[in-house]
ZASEZA-182267 format. One record per residue (C-alpha): residue in three letters; x, y, z. Coordinates in steps of 0.05 Angstrom, whole numbers, plus 32768, in hexadecimal, padded with zeros to 4 digits. Example, Ala and Ser with C-alpha at 12.3 -4.5 7.8 and 13.67 -1.06 7.14 Angstrom:
rest | c1 | c2 | c3
Ala | 80F6 | 7FA6 | 809C
Ser | 8111 | 7FEB | 808F
END
This chain:
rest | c1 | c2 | c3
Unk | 8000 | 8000 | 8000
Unk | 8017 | 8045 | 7FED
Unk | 801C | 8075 | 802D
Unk | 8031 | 80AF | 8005
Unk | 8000 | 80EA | 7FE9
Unk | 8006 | 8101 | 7FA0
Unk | 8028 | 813F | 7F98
Unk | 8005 | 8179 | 7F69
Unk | 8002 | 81C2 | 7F6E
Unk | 7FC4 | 81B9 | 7FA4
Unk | 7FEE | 8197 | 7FDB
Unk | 7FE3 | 81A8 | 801D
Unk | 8020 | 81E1 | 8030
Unk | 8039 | 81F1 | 8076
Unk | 8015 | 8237 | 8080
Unk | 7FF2 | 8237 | 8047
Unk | 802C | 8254 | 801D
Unk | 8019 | 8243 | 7FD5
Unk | 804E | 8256 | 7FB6
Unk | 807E | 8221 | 7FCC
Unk | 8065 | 81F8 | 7F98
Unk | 8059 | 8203 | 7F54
Unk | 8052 | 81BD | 7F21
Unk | 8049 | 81DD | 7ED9
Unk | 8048 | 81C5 | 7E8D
Unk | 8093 | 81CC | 7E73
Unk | 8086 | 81B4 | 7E28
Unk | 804D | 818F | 7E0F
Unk | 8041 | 815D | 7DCB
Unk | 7FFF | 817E | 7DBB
Unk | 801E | 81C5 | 7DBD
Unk | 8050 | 81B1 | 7D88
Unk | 8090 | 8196 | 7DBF
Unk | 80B5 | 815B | 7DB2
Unk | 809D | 8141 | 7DF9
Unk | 8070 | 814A | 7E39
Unk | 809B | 8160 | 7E73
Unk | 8093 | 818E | 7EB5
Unk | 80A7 | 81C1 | 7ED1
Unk | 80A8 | 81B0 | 7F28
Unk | 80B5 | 81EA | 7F51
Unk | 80AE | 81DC | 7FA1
Unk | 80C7 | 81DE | 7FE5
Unk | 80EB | 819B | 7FFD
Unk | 80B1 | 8192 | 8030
Unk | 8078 | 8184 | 800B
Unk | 8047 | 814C | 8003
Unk | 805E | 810B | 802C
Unk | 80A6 | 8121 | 8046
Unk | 80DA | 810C | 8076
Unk | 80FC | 8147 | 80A1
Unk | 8148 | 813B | 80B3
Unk | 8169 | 8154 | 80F0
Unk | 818C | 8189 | 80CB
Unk | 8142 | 81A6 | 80BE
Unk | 8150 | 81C9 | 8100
Unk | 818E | 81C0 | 8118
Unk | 81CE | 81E0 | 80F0
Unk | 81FA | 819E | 8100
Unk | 81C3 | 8172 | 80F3
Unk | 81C6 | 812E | 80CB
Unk | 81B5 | 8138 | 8085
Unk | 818D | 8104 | 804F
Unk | 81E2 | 80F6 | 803F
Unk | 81E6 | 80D2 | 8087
Unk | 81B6 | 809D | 807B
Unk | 81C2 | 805E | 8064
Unk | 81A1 | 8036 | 8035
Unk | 818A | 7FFD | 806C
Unk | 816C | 803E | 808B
Unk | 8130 | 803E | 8066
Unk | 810C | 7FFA | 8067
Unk | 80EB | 7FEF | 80AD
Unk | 80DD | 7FA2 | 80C2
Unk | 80C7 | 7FAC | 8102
Unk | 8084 | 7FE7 | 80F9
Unk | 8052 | 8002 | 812F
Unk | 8011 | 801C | 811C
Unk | 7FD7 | 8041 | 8148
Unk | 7FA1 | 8061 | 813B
Unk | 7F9B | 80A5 | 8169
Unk | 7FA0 | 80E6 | 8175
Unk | 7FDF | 80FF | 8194
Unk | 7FBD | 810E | 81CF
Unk | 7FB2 | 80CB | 81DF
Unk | 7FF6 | 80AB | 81C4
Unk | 8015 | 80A4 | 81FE
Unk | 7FDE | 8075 | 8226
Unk | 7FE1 | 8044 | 81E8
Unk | 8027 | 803C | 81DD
Unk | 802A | 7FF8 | 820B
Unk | 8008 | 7FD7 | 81D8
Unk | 8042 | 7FDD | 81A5
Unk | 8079 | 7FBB | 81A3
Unk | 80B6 | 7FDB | 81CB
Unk | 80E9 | 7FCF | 8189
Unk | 80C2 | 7FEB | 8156
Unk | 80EA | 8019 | 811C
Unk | 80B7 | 803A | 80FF
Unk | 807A | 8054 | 812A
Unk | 8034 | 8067 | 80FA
Unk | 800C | 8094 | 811B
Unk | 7FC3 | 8092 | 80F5
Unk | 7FAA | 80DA | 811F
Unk | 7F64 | 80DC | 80EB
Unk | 7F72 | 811C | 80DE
Unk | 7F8E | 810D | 8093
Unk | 7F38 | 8116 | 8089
Unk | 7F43 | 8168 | 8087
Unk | 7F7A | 815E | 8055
Unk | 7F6D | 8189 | 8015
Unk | 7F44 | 81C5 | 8049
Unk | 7F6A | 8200 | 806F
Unk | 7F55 | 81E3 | 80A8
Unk | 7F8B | 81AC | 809E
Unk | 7FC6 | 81DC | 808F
Unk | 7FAC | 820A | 80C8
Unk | 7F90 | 81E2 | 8100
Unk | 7FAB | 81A3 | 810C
Unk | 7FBC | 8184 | 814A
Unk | 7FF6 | 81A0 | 817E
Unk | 8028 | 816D | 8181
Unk | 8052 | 8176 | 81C5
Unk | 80A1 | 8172 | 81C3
Unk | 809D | 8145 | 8206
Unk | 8081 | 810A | 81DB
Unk | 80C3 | 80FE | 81BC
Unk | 80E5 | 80F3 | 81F8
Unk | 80B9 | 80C4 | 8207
Unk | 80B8 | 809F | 81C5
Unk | 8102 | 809C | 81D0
Unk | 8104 | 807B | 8211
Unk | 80CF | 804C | 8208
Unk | 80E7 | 8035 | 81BB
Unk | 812E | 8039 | 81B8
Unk | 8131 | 801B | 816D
Unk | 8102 | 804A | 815B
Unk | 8115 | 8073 | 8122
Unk | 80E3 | 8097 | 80FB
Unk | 809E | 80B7 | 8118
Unk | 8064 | 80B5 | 80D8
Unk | 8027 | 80DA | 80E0
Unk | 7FEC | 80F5 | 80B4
Unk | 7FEE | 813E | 80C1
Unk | 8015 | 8172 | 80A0
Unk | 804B | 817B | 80D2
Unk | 8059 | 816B | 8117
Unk | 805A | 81B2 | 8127
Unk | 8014 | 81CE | 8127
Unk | 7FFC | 8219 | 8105
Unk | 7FDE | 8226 | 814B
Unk | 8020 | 8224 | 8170
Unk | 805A | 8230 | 814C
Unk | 8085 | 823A | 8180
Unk | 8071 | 81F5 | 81A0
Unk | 8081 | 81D3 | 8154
Unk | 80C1 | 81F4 | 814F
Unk | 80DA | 81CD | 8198
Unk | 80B2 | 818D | 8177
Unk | 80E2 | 8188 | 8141
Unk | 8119 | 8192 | 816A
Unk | 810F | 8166 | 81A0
Unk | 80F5 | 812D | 816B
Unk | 8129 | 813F | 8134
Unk | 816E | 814E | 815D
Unk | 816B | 8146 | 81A4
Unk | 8147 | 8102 | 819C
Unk | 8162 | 80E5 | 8157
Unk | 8117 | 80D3 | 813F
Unk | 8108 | 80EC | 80F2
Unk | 80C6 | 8105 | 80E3
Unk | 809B | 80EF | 80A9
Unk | 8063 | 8119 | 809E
Unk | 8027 | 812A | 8074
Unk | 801A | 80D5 | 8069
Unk | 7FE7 | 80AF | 8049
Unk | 7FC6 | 8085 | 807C
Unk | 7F77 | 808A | 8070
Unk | 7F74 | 8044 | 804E
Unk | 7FAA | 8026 | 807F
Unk | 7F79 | 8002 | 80B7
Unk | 7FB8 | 7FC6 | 80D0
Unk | 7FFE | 7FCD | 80DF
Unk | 8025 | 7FBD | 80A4
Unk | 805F | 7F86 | 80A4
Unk | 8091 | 7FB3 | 8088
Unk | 8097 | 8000 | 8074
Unk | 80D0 | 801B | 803C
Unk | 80D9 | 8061 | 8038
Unk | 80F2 | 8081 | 7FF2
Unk | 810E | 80C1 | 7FFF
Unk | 811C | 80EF | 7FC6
Unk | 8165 | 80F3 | 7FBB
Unk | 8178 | 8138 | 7FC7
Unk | 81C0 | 8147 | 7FD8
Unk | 81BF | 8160 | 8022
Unk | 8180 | 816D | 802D
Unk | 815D | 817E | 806C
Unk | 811B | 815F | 8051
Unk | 80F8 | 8133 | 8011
Unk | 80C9 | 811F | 7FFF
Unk | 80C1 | 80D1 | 8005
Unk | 8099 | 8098 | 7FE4
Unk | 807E | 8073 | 801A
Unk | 8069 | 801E | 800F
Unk | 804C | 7FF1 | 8042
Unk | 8047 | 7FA9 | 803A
END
């Protein structure tokens, strides 16, 4: 199953800023070209994305400092909740998970403001708690924009950081989990290969 949202000029940007993307018509056969191409103009954190450390932190790792073993996650753990109530259900997963799936709902306001605007605050304490109770863990994927909410900026700013370099978790946001009901038996992550990046986008496969 895919877990990764199509990218087009109406996907969902952090604070609404539309003009970090921009897909347009380069050439085209019926307008006399040799060939159909595109023209993709965007920010690096758009559609279903991975941030890196070095999103917010100068010395942070890079898409360079991961492996290729990195990216394909045998051991997965999937919930369904809100981040409010993460923390009273982690006992039921298991304790050396990789990869934790968070299915929050709230992918069902994607494609309104009220998704870019109003989702969710995530608080920074939760990774340190992630990190203590998963020590293999290694990624954090969710189905909301960003784990730093519109509402509280400030708040999302010490998310990243605590998640991203203070507790060596990477953050994959903006998934595709409305048709994903089971944990899956594996996850691979396909990050797009950009030299030093602090984010990508990624194409995201459960099996």
């Amino acid at each position: 199953m895919i877990l990764s949202h199509i990218i087009d000029n109406d996907s969902p940007v952090y604070g609404n800023k539309k003009e970090q993307i921009s897909i347009i018509k380069s050439s085209s056969i019926s307008e006399g070209a040799t060939s159909n191409s595109l023209f993709i103009n965007m920010s690096n954190h758009i559609g279903t994305h991975i941030d890196f450390p070095k999103h917010f932190c100068n010395n942070g790792k890079s898409l360079n400092n991961y492996n290729d073993d990195f990216w394909l996650f045998n051991n997965v753990g999937f919930i369904e909740s809100s981040f409010d109530q993460l923390v009273s259900k982690l006992d039921l997963l298991d304790c050396n998970i990789e990869i934790l799936i968070v299915k929050t709902g709230f992918e069902e306001y994607r494609g309104t403001k009220k998704y870019i605007m109003e989702q969710p605050i995530v608080k920074p304490i939760l990774a340190n708690i992630l990190r203590k109770k998963f020590k293999n863990l290694r990624v954090l994927g969710f189905d909301m924009l960003s784990i730093s909410s519109y509402l509280d900026r400030q708040m999302g700013r010490k998310a990243h950081i605590e998640f991203l370099c203070k507790n060596n978790i990477l953050l994959l946001e903006d998934m595709k989990l409305n048709k994903l009901n089971s944990k899956p038996n594996k996850i691979i992550v396909g990050p797009l290969l950009i030299n030093e990046a602090d984010g990508v986008p990624c194409f995201v496969y459960s099996t």
